[in-house]
C-alpha positions as CSV (number, residue, x, y, z in Angstrom):
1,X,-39.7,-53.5,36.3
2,X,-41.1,-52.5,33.3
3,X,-39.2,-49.3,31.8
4,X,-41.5,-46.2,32.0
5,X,-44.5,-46.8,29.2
6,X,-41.7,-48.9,26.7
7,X,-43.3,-48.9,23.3
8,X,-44.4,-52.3,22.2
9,X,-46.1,-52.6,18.5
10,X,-47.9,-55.9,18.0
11,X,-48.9,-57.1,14.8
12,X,-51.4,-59.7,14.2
13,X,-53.9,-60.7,11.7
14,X,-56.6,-62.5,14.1
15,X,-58.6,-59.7,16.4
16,X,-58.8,-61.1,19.1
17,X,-55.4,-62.0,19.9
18,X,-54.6,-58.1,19.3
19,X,-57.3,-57.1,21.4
20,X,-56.4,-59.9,24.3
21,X,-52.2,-58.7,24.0
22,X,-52.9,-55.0,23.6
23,X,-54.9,-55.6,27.5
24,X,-52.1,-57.8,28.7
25,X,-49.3,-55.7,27.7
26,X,-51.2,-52.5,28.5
27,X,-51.8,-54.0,32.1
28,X,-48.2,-54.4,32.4
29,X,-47.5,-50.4,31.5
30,X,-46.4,-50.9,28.2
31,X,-47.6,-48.4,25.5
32,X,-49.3,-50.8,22.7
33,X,-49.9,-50.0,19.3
34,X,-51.4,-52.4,17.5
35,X,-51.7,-53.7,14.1
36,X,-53.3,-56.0,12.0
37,X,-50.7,-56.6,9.2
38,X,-46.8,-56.5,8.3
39,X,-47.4,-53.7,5.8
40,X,-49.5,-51.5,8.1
41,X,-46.7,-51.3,10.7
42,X,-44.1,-50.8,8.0
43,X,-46.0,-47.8,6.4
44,X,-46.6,-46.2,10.3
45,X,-44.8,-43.5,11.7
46,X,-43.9,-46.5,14.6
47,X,-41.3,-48.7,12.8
48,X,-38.5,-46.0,14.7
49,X,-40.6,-45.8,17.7
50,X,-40.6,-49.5,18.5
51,X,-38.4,-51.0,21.3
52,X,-40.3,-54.6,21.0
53,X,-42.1,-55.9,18.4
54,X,-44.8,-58.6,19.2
55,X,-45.0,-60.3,15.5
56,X,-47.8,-63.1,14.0
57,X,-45.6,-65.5,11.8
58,X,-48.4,-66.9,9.7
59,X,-50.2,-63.6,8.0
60,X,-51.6,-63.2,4.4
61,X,-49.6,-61.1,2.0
62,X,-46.8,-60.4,4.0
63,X,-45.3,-63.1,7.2
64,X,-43.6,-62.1,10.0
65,X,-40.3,-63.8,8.5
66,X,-40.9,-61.2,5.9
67,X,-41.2,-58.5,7.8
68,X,-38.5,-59.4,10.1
69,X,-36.5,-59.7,7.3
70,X,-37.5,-56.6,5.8
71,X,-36.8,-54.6,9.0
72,X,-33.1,-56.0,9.1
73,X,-32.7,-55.1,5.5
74,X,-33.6,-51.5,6.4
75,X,-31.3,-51.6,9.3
76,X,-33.4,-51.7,12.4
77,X,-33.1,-54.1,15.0
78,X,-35.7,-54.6,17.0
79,X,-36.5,-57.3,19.5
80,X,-38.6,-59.6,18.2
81,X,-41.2,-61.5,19.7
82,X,-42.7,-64.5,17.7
83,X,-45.9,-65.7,18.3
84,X,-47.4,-68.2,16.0
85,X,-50.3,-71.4,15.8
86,X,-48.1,-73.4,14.0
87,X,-45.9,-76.2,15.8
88,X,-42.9,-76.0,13.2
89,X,-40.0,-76.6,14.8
90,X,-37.6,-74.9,11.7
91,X,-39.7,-72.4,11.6
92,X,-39.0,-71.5,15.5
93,X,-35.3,-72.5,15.1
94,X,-35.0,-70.0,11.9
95,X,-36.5,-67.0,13.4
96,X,-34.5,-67.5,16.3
97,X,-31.5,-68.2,14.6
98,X,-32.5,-64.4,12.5
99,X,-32.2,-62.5,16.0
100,X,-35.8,-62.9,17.6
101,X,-36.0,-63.1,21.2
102,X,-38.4,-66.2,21.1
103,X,-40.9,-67.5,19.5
104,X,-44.4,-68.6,21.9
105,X,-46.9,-71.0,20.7
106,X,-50.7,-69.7,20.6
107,X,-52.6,-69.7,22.7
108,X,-50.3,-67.6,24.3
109,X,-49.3,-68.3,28.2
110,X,-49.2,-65.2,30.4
111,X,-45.9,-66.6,31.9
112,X,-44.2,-67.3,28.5
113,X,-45.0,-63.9,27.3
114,X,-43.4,-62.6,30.7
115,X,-40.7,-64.2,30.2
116,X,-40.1,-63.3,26.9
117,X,-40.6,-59.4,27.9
118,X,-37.9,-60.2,30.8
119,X,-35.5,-61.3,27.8
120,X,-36.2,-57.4,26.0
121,X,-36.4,-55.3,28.9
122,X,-35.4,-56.8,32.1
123,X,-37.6,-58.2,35.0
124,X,-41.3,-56.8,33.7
């Protein structure tokens, strides 16, 4: 069961992968905030706010690595979610071995984004 309204901020640079999550996760009866860059969701009010992060690896200006490692230098530690295009396995085994909860190859399966949320917050 999905905790009451968890906050979930996704970041993403492509629109219609935020737009196709923020419906998924809102369906699930998560409150979704979502973003289309690393620095736009550092420089929100939601960095505190977040109890799951949904994160892009490949972004311009600043990655999802980056920002992951940017939040950990700031001292928060939120679940991360990876999602990504790319089929690098280093790059999986790195973000991974840096504290994220997984790492899902796009296009994104409805079960392995479940899963994933299971990992977080317990059976969604």
């Amino acid at each position: 069961m999905t905790p009451a309204r968890a906050f979930v901020s996704l970041v993403d640079d492509d629109i219609s992968v935020r737009e196709s999550l923020q419906a998924f996760l809102s369906e699930l009866g998560f409150a979704v905030r979502p973003f289309a860059s690393a620095e736009a969701f550092l420089h929100s009010d939601c960095v505190g706010e977040t109890e799951c992060l949904v994160l892009d690896i490949a972004m311009p200006a600043m990655s999802g690595i980056d920002l992951q490692r940017e939040l950990q230098c700031r001292g928060y530690a939120i679940p991360i979610i990876f999602i990504t295009a790319q089929q690098d396995e280093a790059v999986r085994a790195r973000v991974i071995a840096h504290g994220a909860v997984g790492c899902l190859s796009k296009p994104l399966s409805e079960a392995a984004m479940l899963e994933a949320l299971d990992a977080v917050f317990g059976k969604t």
